[in-house]
C-alpha positions as CSV (number, residue, x, y, z in Angstrom):
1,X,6.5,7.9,-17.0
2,X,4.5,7.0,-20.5
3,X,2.0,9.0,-21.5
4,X,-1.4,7.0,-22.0
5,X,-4.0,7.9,-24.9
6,X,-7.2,8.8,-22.3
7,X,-10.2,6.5,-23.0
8,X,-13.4,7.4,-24.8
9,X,-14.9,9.6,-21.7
10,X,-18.4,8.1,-23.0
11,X,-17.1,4.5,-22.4
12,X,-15.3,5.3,-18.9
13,X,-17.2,4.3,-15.9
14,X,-16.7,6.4,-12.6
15,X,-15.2,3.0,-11.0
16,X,-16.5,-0.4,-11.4
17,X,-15.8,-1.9,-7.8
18,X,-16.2,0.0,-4.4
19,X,-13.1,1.5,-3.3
20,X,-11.7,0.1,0.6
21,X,-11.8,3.5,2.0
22,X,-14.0,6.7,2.3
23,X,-12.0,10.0,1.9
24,X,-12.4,12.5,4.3
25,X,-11.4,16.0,3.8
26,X,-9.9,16.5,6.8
27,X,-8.0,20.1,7.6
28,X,-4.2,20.0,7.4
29,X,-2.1,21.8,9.7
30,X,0.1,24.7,8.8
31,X,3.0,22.6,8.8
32,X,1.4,19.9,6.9
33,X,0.6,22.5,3.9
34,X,4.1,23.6,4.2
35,X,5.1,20.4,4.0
36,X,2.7,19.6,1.0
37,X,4.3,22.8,-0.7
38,X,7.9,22.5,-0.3
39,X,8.3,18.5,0.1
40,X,5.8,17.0,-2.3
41,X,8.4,17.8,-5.3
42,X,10.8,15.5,-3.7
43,X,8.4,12.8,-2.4
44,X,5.3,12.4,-4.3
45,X,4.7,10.8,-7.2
46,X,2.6,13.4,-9.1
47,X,-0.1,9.9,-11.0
48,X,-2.2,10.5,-14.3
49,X,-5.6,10.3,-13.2
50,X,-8.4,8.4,-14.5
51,X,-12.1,10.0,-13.2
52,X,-12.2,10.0,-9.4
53,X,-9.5,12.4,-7.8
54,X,-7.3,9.0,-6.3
55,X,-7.6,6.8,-9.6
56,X,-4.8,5.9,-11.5
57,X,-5.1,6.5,-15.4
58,X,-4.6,3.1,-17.4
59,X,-1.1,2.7,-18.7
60,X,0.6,5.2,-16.5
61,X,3.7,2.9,-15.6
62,X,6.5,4.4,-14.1
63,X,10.5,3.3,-14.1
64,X,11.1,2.8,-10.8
65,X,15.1,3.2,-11.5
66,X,13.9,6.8,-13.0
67,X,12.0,7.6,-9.9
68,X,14.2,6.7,-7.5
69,X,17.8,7.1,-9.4
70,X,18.8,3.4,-9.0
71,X,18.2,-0.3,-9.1
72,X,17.5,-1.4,-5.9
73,X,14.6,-3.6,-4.0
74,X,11.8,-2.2,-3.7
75,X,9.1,-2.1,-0.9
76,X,5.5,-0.9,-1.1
77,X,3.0,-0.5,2.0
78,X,-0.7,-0.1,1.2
79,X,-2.8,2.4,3.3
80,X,0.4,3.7,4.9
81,X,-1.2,6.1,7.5
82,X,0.8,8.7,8.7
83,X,3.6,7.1,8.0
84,X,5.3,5.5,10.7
85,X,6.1,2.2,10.0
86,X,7.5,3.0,6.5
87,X,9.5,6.1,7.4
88,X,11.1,3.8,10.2
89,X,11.5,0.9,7.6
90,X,13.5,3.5,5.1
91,X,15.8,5.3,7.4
92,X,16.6,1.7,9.0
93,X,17.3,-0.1,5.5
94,X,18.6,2.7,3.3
95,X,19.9,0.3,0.5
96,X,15.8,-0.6,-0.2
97,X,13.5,1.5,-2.1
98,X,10.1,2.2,-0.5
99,X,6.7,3.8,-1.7
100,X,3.9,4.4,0.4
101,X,0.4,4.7,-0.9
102,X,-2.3,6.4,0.8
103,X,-5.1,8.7,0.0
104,X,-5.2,10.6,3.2
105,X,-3.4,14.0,2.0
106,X,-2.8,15.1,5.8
107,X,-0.9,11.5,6.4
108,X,1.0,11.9,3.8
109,X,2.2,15.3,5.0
110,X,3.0,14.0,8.2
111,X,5.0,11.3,6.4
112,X,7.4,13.6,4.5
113,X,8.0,15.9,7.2
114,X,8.9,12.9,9.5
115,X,10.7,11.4,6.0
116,X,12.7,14.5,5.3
117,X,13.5,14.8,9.3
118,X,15.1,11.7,8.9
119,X,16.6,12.0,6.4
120,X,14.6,9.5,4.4
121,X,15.5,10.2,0.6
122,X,14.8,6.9,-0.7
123,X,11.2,6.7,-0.1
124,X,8.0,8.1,-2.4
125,X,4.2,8.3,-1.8
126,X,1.9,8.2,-3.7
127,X,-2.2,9.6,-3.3
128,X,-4.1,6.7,-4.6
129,X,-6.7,4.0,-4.5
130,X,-4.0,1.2,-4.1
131,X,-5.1,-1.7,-6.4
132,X,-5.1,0.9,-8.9
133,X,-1.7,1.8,-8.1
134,X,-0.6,-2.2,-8.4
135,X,-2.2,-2.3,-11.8
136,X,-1.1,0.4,-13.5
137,X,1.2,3.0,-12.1
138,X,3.7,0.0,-10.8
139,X,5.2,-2.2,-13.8
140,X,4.6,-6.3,-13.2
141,X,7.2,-8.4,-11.5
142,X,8.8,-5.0,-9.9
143,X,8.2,-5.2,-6.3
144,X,10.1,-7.0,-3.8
145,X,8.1,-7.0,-0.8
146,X,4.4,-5.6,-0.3
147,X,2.7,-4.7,3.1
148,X,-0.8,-4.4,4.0
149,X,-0.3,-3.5,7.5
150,X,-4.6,-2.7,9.4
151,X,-6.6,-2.2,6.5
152,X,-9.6,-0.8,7.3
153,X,-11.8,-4.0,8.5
154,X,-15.2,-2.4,7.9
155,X,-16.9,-4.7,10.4
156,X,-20.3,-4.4,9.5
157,X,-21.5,-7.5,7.2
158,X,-23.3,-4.9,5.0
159,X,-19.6,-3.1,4.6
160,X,-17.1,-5.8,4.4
161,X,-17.9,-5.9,0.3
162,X,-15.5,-3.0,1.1
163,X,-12.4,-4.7,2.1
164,X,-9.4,-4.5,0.3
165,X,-8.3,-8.5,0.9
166,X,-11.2,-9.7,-1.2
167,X,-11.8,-12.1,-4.2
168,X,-9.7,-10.0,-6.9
169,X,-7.0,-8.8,-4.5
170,X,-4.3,-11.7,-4.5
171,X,-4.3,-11.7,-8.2
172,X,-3.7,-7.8,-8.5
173,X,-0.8,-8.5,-5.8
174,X,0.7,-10.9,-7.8
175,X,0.7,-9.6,-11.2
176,X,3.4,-6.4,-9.0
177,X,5.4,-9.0,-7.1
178,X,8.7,-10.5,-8.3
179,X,9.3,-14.1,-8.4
180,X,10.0,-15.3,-5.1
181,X,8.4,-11.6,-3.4
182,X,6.4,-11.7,-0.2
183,X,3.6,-10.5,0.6
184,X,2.9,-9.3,4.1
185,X,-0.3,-8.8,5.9
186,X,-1.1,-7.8,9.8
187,X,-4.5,-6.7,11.6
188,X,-6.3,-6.8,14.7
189,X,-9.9,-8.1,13.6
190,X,-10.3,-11.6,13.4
191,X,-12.6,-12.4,11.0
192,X,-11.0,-10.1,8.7
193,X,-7.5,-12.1,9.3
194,X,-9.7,-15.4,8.5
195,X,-10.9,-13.6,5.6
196,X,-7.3,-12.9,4.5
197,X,-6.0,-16.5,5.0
198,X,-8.8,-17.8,2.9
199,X,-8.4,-15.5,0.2
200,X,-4.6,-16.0,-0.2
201,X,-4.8,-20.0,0.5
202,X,-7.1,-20.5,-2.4
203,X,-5.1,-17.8,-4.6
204,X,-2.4,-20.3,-6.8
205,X,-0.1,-17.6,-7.1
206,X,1.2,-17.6,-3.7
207,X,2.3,-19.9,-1.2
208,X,2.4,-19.4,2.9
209,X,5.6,-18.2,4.1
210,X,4.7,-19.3,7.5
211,X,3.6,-22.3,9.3
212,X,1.0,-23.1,11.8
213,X,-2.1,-21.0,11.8
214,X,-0.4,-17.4,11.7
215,X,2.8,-16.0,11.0
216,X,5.0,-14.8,13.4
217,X,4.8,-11.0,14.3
218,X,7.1,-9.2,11.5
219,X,9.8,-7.8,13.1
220,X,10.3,-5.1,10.5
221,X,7.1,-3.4,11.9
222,X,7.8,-0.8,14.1
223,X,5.0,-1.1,17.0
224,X,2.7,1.7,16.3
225,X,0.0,3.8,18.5
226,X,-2.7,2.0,16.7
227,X,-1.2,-1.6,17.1
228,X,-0.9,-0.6,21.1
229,X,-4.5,0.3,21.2
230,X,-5.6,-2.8,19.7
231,X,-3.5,-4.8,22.2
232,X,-4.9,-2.6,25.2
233,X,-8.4,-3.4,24.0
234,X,-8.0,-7.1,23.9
235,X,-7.8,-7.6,20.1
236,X,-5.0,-10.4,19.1
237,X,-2.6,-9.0,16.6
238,X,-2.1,-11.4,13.7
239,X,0.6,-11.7,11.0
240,X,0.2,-13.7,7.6
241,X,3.1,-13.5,5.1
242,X,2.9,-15.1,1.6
243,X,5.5,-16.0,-1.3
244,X,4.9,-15.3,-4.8
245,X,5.0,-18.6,-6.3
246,X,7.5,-18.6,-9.8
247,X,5.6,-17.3,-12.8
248,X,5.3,-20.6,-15.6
């Protein structure tokens, strides 16, 4: 990791757009702070930070070949919970890197003690505001596949300024992807899934990867507690994947 000259603190604003997530401080469990104690050296990427306590500091970048000891693919999933899909998707395709960011402390616990369980040694995490993460902790052109798996839909019209698929988003996904990368993207709430397919259709630096209104459910998804509730509710689960289009 580089080390990056800190701005002028009296030109630094606390953050200049609102972040898709509030941050509870929810109690860990013993085994979570265990976890957090004797796991976290092996599984989190310990970021420079910029003001707020999930920030990433401007020119941060990490080698992912450092971090994870070899060139292979690599995988990111945004808002990755307590861990279940990716801890699944690394034990199942060991060849591929994976990194999960989150800012939820006690789902990241639960995601290294599930991780290490497994036997799960090529994933990270990472406790971050995501777009932050795909601006400057990840280099450009260094991921192979990103996943944005239920975001947070913040249904009221007041909130959705809030959501992390917005104006802004497609071009922060881009500027990580490689040539050719997808970009994967799956929730319950259907004006939010409108929302995403009209921010990526009008973004130039991707192209559908599907075709037809909505992309077939990704099988690489394990089927999660929360995607059951959502189906035992009524809500329609739908899929969107996207290709980033070749750089000029």
């Amino acid at each position: 990791m580089t080390d990056a000259a800190p701005p002028n603190p009296e030109t630094r604003t606390f953050r200049e757009k609102p972040v898709s997530f509030v941050r509870r401080s929810g109690r860990m469990s013993e085994a979570q702070d265990r976890a957090w104690i004797e796991l976290a050296p092996q599984y989190v990427i310990e970021a420079p930070r910029d003001l707020a306590a999930t920030s990433i500091l401007p020119g941060s970048s990490i080698d992912p070949v450092a971090v994870w000891g070899r060139e292979a693919p690599l995988v990111v999933e945004i808002g990755s919970g307590q861990g279940h899909a990716i801890v699944h998707a690394a034990t199942s395709h060991p060849d591929t890197d994976f990194l999960a960011i989150e800012v939820f402390r006690a789902g990241l616990a639960r995601t290294m003690l599930d991780a290490d369980r497994a036997g799960a040694r090529n994933l990270r995490l990472v406790e971050a505001n995501a777009p932050e993460v795909l601006q400057h902790l990840l280099p450009p052109a260094s991921v192979d596949e990103l996943w944005v798996f239920f975001p947070d839909p913040w249904h009221k019209k007041k909130h959705t300024k809030r959501r992390l698929v917005a104006d802004g988003f497609a071009a922060i996904a881009a500027g990580v992807l490689k040539d050719g990368g997808v970009l994967r993207l799956a929730t319950d709430w259907e004006d939010y899934a409108l929302q995403m397919r009209v921010v990526l259709g009008a973004a130039p630096e991707f192209a559908p990867a599907f075709e037809g209104e909505w992309a077939p459910r990704f099988e690489g998804r394990v089927l999660t507690a929360f995607e059951r509730k959502g189906a035992r509710v009524g809500r329609d689960i739908r899929d969107l994947s996207y290709r980033r289009v070749a750089r000029s």
